[in-house]
C-alpha positions as CSV (number, residue, x, y, z in Angstrom):
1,X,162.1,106.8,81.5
2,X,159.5,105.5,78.6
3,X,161.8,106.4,76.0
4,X,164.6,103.7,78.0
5,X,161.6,101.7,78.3
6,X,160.7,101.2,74.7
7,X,164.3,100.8,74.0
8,X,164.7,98.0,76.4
9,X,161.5,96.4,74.8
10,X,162.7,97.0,70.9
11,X,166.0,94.9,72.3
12,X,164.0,92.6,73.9
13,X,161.6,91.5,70.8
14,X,164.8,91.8,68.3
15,X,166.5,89.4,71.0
16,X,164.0,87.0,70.8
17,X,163.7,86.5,67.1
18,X,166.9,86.4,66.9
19,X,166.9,83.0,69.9
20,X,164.0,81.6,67.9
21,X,166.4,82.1,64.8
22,X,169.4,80.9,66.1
23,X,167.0,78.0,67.8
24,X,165.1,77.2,64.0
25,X,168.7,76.6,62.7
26,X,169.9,74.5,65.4
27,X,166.7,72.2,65.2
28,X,166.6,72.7,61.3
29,X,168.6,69.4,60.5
30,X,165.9,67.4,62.8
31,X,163.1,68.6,60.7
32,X,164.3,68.1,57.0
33,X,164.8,64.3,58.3
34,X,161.1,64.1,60.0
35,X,159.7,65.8,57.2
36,X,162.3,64.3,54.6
37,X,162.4,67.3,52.6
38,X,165.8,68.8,52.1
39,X,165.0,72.3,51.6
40,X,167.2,74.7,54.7
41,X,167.0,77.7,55.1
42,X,170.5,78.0,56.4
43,X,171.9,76.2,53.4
44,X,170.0,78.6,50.9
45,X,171.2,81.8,53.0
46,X,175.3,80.4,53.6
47,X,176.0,78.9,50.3
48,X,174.9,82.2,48.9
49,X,177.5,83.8,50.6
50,X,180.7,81.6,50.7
51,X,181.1,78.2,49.0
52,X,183.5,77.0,51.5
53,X,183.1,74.8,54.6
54,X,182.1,77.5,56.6
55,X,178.6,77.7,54.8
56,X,176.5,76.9,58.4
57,X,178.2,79.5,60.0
58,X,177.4,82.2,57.2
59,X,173.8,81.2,57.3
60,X,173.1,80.9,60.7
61,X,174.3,84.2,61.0
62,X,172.3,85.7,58.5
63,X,169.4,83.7,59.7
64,X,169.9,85.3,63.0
65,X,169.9,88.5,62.0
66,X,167.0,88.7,60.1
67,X,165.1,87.1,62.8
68,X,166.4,90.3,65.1
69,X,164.4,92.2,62.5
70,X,161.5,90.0,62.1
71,X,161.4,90.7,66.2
72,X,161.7,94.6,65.3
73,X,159.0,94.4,63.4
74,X,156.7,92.3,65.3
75,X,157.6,95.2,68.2
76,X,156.3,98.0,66.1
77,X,153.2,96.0,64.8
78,X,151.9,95.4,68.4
79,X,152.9,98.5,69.5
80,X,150.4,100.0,66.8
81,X,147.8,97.2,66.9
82,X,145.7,96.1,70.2
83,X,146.1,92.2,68.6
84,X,146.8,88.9,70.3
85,X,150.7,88.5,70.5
86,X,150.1,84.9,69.4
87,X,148.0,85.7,66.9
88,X,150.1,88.3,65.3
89,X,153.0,86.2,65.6
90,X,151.5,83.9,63.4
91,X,150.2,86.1,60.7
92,X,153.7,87.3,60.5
93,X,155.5,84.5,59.9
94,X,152.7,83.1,57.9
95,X,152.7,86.7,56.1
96,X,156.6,86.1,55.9
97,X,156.2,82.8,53.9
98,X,153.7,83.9,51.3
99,X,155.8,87.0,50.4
100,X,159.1,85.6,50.1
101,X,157.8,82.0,48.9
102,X,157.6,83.6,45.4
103,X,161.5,84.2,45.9
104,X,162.2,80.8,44.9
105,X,162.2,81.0,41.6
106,X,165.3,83.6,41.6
107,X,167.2,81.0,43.7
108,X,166.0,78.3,41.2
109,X,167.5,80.1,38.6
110,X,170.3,82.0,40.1
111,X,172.2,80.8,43.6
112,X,174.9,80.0,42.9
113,X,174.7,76.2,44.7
114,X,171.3,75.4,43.6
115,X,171.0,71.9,43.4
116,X,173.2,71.0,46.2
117,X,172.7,69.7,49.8
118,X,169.7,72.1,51.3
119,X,168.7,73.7,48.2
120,X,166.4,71.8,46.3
121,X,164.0,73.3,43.3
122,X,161.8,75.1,45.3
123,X,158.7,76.2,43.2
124,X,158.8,72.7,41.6
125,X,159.0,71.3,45.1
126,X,155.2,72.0,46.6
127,X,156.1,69.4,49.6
128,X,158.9,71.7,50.6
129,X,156.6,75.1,50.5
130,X,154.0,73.0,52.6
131,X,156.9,71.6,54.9
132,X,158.3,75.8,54.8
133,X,154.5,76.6,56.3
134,X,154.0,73.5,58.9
135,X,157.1,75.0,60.2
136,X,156.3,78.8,60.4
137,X,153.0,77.8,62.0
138,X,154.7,75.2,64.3
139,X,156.6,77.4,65.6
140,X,154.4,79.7,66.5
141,X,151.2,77.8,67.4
142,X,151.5,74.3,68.8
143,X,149.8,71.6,67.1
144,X,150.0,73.6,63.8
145,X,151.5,71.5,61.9
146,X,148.8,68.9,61.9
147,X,146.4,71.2,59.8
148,X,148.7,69.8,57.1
149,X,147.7,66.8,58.2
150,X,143.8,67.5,56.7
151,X,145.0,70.1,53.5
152,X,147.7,67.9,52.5
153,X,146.2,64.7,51.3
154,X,144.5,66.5,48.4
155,X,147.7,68.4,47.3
156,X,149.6,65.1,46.7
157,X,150.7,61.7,47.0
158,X,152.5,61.8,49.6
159,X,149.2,63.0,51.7
Protein backbone atom coordinates (compact mmCIF):
# COMPACT_ATOMS: atom_id res chain seq x y z
CA UNK A 1 0.00 0.00 0.00
CA UNK A 2 3.00 2.69 0.50
CA UNK A 3 4.52 1.81 -2.58
CA UNK A 4 0.60 2.94 -4.35
CA UNK A 5 0.92 5.65 -2.03
CA UNK A 6 4.13 7.20 -3.17
CA UNK A 7 3.02 6.68 -6.63
CA UNK A 8 -0.15 8.53 -6.17
CA UNK A 9 1.96 11.33 -4.56
CA UNK A 10 4.80 11.37 -7.48
CA UNK A 11 1.48 11.94 -9.87
CA UNK A 12 0.15 14.31 -7.69
CA UNK A 13 3.35 16.78 -7.40
CA UNK A 14 4.12 16.07 -11.39
CA UNK A 15 0.30 17.07 -11.81
CA UNK A 16 0.72 20.16 -10.17
CA UNK A 17 3.65 21.56 -11.91
CA UNK A 18 2.35 20.72 -14.73
CA UNK A 19 -1.30 23.09 -13.76
CA UNK A 20 1.05 25.80 -12.49
CA UNK A 21 2.75 25.36 -16.08
CA UNK A 22 -0.03 25.16 -18.10
CA UNK A 23 -1.46 28.16 -15.67
CA UNK A 24 2.14 30.48 -16.10
CA UNK A 25 1.52 30.21 -19.94
CA UNK A 26 -1.99 31.07 -19.90
CA UNK A 27 -1.37 34.20 -17.65
CA UNK A 28 2.06 34.78 -19.46
CA UNK A 29 0.67 37.34 -22.16
CA UNK A 30 -0.77 39.49 -19.00
CA UNK A 31 2.59 39.75 -17.48
CA UNK A 32 4.94 40.78 -20.50
CA UNK A 33 2.20 43.72 -20.86
CA UNK A 34 2.39 44.69 -16.85
CA UNK A 35 5.95 44.30 -16.85
CA UNK A 36 6.36 45.49 -20.58
CA UNK A 37 9.10 43.13 -21.31
CA UNK A 38 8.60 40.83 -24.16
CA UNK A 39 10.60 38.00 -23.15
CA UNK A 40 8.03 34.33 -23.09
CA UNK A 41 8.83 31.54 -22.23
CA UNK A 42 6.41 29.85 -24.50
CA UNK A 43 7.57 31.77 -27.44
CA UNK A 44 11.37 30.78 -26.80
CA UNK A 45 10.33 26.98 -26.24
CA UNK A 46 7.53 26.80 -29.53
CA UNK A 47 9.43 28.73 -32.11
CA UNK A 48 12.25 26.39 -31.33
CA UNK A 49 10.33 23.71 -32.44
CA UNK A 50 8.03 24.66 -35.42
CA UNK A 51 7.95 28.09 -37.16
CA UNK A 52 4.51 27.83 -38.08
CA UNK A 53 1.31 29.23 -36.50
CA UNK A 54 1.04 26.53 -34.23
CA UNK A 55 4.11 27.95 -32.16
CA UNK A 56 1.76 28.41 -28.68
CA UNK A 57 0.65 25.08 -28.90
CA UNK A 58 4.28 23.60 -29.21
CA UNK A 59 5.44 25.61 -26.31
CA UNK A 60 2.84 25.37 -24.01
CA UNK A 61 3.25 21.87 -24.31
CA UNK A 62 6.68 21.70 -23.68
CA UNK A 63 6.24 24.16 -20.93
CA UNK A 64 3.87 21.74 -19.46
CA UNK A 65 5.95 19.06 -19.42
CA UNK A 66 8.78 20.21 -17.93
CA UNK A 67 6.83 21.67 -15.18
CA UNK A 68 5.57 17.79 -14.59
CA UNK A 69 9.29 17.28 -13.92
CA UNK A 70 10.03 20.30 -12.05
CA UNK A 71 6.93 18.70 -9.71
CA UNK A 72 8.98 15.30 -9.92
CA UNK A 73 11.66 16.78 -8.62
CA UNK A 74 10.30 18.99 -6.00
CA UNK A 75 8.58 15.30 -4.79
CA UNK A 76 11.91 13.69 -4.33
CA UNK A 77 13.60 16.79 -2.71
CA UNK A 78 10.96 16.87 0.10
CA UNK A 79 10.76 13.51 0.27
CA UNK A 80 14.60 13.56 1.36
CA UNK A 81 14.60 16.95 3.09
CA UNK A 82 12.40 17.75 6.39
CA UNK A 83 12.11 21.67 4.58
CA UNK A 84 9.22 24.08 4.37
CA UNK A 85 7.20 23.04 1.09
CA UNK A 86 7.04 26.87 0.55
CA UNK A 87 10.32 27.43 1.09
CA UNK A 88 11.68 24.76 -1.09
CA UNK A 89 9.38 25.67 -3.68
CA UNK A 90 11.01 28.82 -3.87
CA UNK A 91 14.62 27.87 -3.89
CA UNK A 92 13.67 25.68 -6.69
CA UNK A 93 12.35 27.77 -8.97
CA UNK A 94 14.78 30.47 -7.84
CA UNK A 95 17.48 27.61 -8.22
CA UNK A 96 15.84 26.94 -11.73
CA UNK A 97 16.34 30.63 -12.92
CA UNK A 98 20.00 31.04 -11.99
CA UNK A 99 20.97 27.74 -13.75
CA UNK A 100 19.34 28.02 -16.90
CA UNK A 101 19.49 32.04 -16.97
CA UNK A 102 23.10 31.53 -18.35
CA UNK A 103 21.22 29.59 -21.28
CA UNK A 104 20.43 32.67 -22.92
CA UNK A 105 23.32 33.34 -24.57
CA UNK A 106 22.92 30.01 -26.75
CA UNK A 107 19.39 31.20 -27.65
CA UNK A 108 20.91 34.68 -28.42
CA UNK A 109 23.14 33.20 -30.69
CA UNK A 110 21.43 30.19 -32.02
CA UNK A 111 17.23 29.85 -32.05
CA UNK A 112 16.34 29.91 -34.84
CA UNK A 113 13.60 32.97 -34.30
CA UNK A 114 15.64 35.11 -32.16
CA UNK A 115 14.63 38.44 -32.45
CA UNK A 116 11.07 37.87 -33.06
CA UNK A 117 7.85 38.34 -31.06
CA UNK A 118 8.75 36.74 -27.30
CA UNK A 119 12.32 36.38 -27.80
CA UNK A 120 14.16 39.27 -27.17
CA UNK A 121 18.27 39.36 -26.41
CA UNK A 122 18.26 37.94 -23.22
CA UNK A 123 21.63 38.48 -21.56
CA UNK A 124 21.72 42.04 -23.03
CA UNK A 125 18.20 42.40 -21.66
CA UNK A 126 18.85 42.56 -17.55
CA UNK A 127 15.07 43.97 -17.14
CA UNK A 128 13.85 40.75 -18.65
CA UNK A 129 16.16 38.39 -16.15
CA UNK A 130 14.80 40.55 -13.24
CA UNK A 131 11.12 40.40 -14.79
CA UNK A 132 12.15 36.16 -15.29
CA UNK A 133 12.88 36.22 -11.19
CA UNK A 134 9.76 38.61 -9.95
CA UNK A 135 7.95 35.88 -11.72
CA UNK A 136 9.54 32.69 -10.31
CA UNK A 137 9.24 34.22 -6.89
CA UNK A 138 5.68 35.51 -7.56
CA UNK A 139 4.56 32.55 -8.10
CA UNK A 140 5.62 30.94 -5.45
CA UNK A 141 5.56 33.50 -2.54
CA UNK A 142 3.02 36.20 -2.68
CA UNK A 143 4.20 39.67 -2.52
CA UNK A 144 7.55 38.57 -4.04
CA UNK A 145 7.62 40.50 -6.64
CA UNK A 146 7.82 43.78 -4.74
CA UNK A 147 11.47 42.92 -3.44
CA UNK A 148 12.18 44.08 -6.99
CA UNK A 149 10.62 46.98 -6.03
CA UNK A 150 13.83 47.93 -3.40
CA UNK A 151 16.89 45.87 -5.71
CA UNK A 152 15.71 47.34 -8.78
CA UNK A 153 16.22 51.01 -8.64
CA UNK A 154 19.92 50.57 -8.42
CA UNK A 155 20.15 48.15 -11.37
CA UNK A 156 18.65 50.69 -13.80
CA UNK A 157 16.65 53.40 -15.15
CA UNK A 158 13.72 52.08 -15.33
CA UNK A 159 13.90 51.50 -11.24
Amino acid sequence: MRMLDSHRSRARDAGAGGVAAAVWALQEPIDRRVFDCDYSDVAILGKAVTGGRRWWLAGSALHVANGMLFGLAYHEVRRRRALDPRVLALAMALGEHLALYPLGGLVDRFHPRRGTSGIPPLLADAEGGQHESDRNAGSRWPGAGRVRDGLGAAGNDHG
